[in-house]
C-alpha positions as CSV (number, residue, x, y, z in Angstrom):
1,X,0.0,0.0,0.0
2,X,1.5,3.2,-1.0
3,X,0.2,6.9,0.2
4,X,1.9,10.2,-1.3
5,X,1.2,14.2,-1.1
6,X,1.6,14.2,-5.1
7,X,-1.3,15.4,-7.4
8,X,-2.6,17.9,-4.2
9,X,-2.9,21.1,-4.5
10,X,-0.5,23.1,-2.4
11,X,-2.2,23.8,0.4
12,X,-3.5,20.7,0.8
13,X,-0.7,18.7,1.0
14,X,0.8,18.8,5.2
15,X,-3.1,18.5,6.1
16,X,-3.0,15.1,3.3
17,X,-0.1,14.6,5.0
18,X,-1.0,14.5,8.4
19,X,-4.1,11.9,7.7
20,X,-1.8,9.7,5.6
21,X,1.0,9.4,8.6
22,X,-2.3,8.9,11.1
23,X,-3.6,5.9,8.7
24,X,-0.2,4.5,8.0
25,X,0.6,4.2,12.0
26,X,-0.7,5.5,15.0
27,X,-2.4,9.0,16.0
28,X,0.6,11.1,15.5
29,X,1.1,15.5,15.4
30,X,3.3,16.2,12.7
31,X,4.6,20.2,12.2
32,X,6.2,21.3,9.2
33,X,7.2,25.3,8.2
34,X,7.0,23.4,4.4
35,X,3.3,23.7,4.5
36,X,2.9,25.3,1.1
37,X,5.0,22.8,-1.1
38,X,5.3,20.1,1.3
39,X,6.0,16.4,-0.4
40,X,6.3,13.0,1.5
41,X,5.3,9.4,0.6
42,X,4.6,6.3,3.0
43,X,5.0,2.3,1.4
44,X,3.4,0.2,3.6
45,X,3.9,-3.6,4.0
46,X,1.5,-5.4,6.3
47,X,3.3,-8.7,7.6
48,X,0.4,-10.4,10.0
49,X,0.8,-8.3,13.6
50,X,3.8,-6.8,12.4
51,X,4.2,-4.1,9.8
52,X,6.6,-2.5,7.8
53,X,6.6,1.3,6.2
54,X,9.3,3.2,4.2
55,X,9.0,6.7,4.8
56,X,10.2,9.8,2.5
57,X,9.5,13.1,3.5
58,X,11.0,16.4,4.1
59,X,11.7,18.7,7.6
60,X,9.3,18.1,10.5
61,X,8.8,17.3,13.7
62,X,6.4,14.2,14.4
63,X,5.4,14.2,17.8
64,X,3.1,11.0,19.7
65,X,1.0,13.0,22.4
66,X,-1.1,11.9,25.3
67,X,-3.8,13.1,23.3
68,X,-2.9,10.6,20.3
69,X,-2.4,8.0,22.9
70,X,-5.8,8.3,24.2
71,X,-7.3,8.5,20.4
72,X,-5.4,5.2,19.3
73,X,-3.6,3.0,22.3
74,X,-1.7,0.3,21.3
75,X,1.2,-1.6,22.9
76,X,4.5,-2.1,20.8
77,X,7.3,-0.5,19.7
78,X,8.7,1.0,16.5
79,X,12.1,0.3,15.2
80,X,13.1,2.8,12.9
81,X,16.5,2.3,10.6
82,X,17.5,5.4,9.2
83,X,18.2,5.3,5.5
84,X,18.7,8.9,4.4
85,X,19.5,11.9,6.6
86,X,19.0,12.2,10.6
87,X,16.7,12.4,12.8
88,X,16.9,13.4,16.3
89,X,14.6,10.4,18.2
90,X,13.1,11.8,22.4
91,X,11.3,9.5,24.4
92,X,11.0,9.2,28.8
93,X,13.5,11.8,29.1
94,X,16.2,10.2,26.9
95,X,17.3,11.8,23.2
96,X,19.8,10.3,20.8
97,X,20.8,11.3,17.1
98,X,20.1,8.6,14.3
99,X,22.3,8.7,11.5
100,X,22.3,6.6,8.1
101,X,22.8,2.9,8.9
102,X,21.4,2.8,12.3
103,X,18.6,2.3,14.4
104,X,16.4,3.0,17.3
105,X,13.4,2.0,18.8
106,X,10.5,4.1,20.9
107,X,7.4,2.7,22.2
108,X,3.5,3.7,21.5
109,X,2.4,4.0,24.7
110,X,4.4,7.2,26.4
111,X,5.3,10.7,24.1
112,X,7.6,10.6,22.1
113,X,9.5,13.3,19.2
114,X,11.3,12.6,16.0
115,X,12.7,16.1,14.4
116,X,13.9,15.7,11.1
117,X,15.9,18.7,10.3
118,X,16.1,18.5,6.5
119,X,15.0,15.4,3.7
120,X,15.3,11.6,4.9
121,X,14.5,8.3,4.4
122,X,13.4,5.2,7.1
123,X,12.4,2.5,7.4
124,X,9.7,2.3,10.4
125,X,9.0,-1.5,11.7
126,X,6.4,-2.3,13.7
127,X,6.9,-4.9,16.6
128,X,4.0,-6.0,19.1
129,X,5.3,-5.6,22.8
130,X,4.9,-9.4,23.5
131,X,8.0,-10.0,21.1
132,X,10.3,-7.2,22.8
133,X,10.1,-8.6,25.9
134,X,11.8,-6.9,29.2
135,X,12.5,-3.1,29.5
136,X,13.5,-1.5,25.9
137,X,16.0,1.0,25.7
138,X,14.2,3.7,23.7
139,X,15.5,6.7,22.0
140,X,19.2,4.9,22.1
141,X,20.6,4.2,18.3
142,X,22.0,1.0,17.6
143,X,24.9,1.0,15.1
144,X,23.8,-1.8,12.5
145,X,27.4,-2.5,10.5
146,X,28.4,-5.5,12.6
147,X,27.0,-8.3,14.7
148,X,23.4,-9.0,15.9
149,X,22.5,-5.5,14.4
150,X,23.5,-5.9,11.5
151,X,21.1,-9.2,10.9
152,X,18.5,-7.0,12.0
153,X,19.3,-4.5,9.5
154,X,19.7,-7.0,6.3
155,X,16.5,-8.2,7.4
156,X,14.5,-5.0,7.5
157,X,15.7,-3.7,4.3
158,X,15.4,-7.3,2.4
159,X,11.7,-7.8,4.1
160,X,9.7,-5.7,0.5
161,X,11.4,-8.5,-1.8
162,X,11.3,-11.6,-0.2
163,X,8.4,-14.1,-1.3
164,X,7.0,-15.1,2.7
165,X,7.5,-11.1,4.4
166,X,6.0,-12.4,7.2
167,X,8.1,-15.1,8.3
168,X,11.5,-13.2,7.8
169,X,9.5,-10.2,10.3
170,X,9.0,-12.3,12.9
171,X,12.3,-13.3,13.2
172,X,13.7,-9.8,12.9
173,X,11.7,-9.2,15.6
174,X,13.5,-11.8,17.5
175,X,16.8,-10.5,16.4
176,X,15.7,-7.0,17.2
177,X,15.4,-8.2,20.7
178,X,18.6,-9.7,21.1
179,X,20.4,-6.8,19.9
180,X,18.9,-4.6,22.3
181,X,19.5,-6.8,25.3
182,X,22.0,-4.9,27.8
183,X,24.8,-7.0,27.5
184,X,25.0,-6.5,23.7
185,X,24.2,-2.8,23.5
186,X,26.2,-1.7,26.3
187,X,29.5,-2.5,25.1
188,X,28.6,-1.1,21.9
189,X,26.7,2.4,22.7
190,X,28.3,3.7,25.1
191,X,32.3,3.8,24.7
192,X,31.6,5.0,20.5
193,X,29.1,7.8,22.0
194,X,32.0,9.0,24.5
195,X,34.4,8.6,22.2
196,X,32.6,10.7,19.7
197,X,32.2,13.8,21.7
198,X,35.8,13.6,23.0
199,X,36.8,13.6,19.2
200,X,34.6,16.3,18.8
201,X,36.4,17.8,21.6
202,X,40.1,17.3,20.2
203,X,38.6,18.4,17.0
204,X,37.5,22.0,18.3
205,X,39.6,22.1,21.1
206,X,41.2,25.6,20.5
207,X,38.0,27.1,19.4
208,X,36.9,30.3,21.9
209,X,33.4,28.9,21.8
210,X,34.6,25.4,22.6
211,X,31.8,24.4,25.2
212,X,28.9,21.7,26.1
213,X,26.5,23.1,24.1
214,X,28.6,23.9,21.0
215,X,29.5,20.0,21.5
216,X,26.0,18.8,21.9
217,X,24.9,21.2,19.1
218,X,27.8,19.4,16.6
219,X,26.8,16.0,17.8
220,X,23.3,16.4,17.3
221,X,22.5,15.5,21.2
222,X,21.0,17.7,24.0
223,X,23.2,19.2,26.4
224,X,22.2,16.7,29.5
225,X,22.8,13.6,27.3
226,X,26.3,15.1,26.4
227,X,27.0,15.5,30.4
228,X,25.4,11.8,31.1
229,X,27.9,10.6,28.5
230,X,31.0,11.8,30.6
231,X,28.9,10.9,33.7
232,X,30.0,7.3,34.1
233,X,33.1,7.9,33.1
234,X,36.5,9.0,34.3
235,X,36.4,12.9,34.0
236,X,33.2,15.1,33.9
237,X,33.2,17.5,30.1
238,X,35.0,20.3,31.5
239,X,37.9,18.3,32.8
240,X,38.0,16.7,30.1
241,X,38.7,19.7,27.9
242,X,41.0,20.6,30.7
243,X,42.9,17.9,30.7
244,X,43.6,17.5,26.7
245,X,44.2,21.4,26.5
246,X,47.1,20.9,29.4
247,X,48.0,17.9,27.6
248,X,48.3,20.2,24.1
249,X,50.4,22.5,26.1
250,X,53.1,20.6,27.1
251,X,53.7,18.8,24.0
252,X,54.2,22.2,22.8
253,X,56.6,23.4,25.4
254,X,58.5,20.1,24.5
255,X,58.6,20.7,21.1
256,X,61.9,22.4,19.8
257,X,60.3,23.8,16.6
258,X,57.6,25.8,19.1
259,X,60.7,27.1,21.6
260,X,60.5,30.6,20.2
261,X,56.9,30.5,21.7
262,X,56.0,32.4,24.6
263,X,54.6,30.3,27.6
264,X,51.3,33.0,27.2
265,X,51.3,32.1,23.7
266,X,51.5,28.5,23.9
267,X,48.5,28.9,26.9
268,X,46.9,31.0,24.2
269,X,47.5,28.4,21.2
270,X,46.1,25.6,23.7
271,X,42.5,27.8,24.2
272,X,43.0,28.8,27.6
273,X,42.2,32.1,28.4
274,X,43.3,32.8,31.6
275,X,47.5,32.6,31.5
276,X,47.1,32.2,35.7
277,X,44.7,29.7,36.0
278,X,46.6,27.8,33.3
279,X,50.1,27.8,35.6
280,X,47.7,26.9,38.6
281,X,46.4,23.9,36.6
282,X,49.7,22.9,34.4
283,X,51.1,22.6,38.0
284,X,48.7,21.0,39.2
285,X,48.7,17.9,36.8
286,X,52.7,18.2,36.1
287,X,54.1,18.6,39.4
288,X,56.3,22.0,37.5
289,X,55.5,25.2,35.9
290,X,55.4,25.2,32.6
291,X,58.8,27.1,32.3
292,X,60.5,24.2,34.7
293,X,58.8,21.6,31.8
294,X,60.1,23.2,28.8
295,X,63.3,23.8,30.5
296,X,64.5,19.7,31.9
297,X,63.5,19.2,28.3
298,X,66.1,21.5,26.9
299,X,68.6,19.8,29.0
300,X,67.6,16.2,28.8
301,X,68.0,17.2,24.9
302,X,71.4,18.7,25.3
303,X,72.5,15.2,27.1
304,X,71.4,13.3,24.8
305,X,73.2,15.0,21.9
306,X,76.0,15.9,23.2
């Protein structure tokens, strides 16, 4: 079954639009600023109690309110695998970014937001709760280029051309809730999440704006999930920028080529701001001043050479 905005007259097409997305899945409130020339199209596969829909559309933000809840109920979940652009998935307090290639899952019954911030493609899948048993982590992505989420990927995309849909659904339904066991997710999410907002960080580190919500803004995340990333960890955001700008420092004040550097310039270069709270805290983490630093390795060079 196939549903599109073409052949409508312009302003018709969001309020098409908004029936079509309501008929396709559940009661949902879908925005758009594209209401005049708005274009999207829905290909539905029905697969027993499961269900399949491609989705191509352009910027909006789909909402499930307790207002839709209450029109339509339903207990499940939708897995959606993001096939062209991103989307930024909110559900119980939790927000993650979905980018091409991965996957995450939010259930009907509580609110929940997509925003899609410019054109994209998904692939929405439609799971009953009885075959997700347990809690599901919702509004987490779950990278889909190796292991049990990959299956789950190969799966979703090869369900429109196989000759018995339903049978392949049902068991990427049970692979679906394998890969989103603790166990396998864990080890997967969060170390590449960390790791990607401390590259973000090394990336941008000199930057005068360099701050949480610049991070989060690059990363596509709010500002509280970019803290609760750091949270378990070893160092909270701001010591970790701390820590790699004192660690940018003194690789500079050991570096021979940078000696004709001022210690205030190398400070500078390293995005600190303050030249006394950077000699507070390079002492701090090197037992010397910066000057002492750049100096044992002038003469630990000298010994060596000469």
């Amino acid at each position: 079954m196939r549903w599109s905005t073409g052949g409508r007259a312009p302003g018709e097409q969001f309020e098409y639009w908004r029936e079509m997305i309501c008929a396709a899945f559940l009661a949902l409130t879908p925005e758009s600023d594209l209401r005049g020339g708005f274009a999207g199209a829905v290909t539905q596969w029905p697969l027993g109690a499961l269900n399949l829909a491609r989705i191509t559309s352009q910027r909006q933000t789909v909402r499930r309110t307790e207002d839709d809840i209450a029109r339509s109920p339903a207990a499940g979940f939708y897995a959606n695998l993001q096939v062209r652009g991103t989307s930024l998935m909110a559900q119980g307090g939790r927000e993650t970014l979905l980018r091409p290639g991965e996957l995450g899952v939010v259930g009907t019954d509580e609110p929940f937001r997509f925003e899609f911030g410019a054109d994209f493609e998904q692939l929405s899948f439609f799971v009953p709760a009885r075959l997700l048993p347990g809690p599901v982590p919702t509004a987490t992505a779950l990278p889909t280029s190796a292991g049990v989420g990959a299956a789950v990927r190969l799966a979703l995309e090869s369900l429109p051309a196989v000759r018995r849909p339903e049978r392949l659904a049902f068991h990427a339904a049970g692979m679906l809730a394998v890969a989103l066991e603790p166990e396998i997710l864990d080890p997967v999410r969060a170390p590449r999440t960390r790791a990607a907002a401390v590259e973000d960080i090394e990336a941008h580190l000199t930057d005068e704006d360099l701050s949480p919500a610049a991070t989060a803004r690059r990363l596509g995340v709010s500002v509280r999930l970019l803290h609760g990333l750091f949270a378990g960890g070893p160092a909270s955001y701001a010591a970790t920028v701390r820590r790699l700008r004192l660690d940018k420092a003194a690789r500079d004040l050991r570096d021979p080529a940078l000696s004709h550097l001022r210690v205030i310039d190398v400070a500078t270069e390293a995005g600190f701001v303050n030249v006394a709270s950077f000699h507070r805290a390079f002492r701090l983490a090197f037992g010397r001043t910066p000057n002492q630093l750049r100096g044992s390795h002038t003469t630990e060079n000298n010994q060596t050479y000469t």
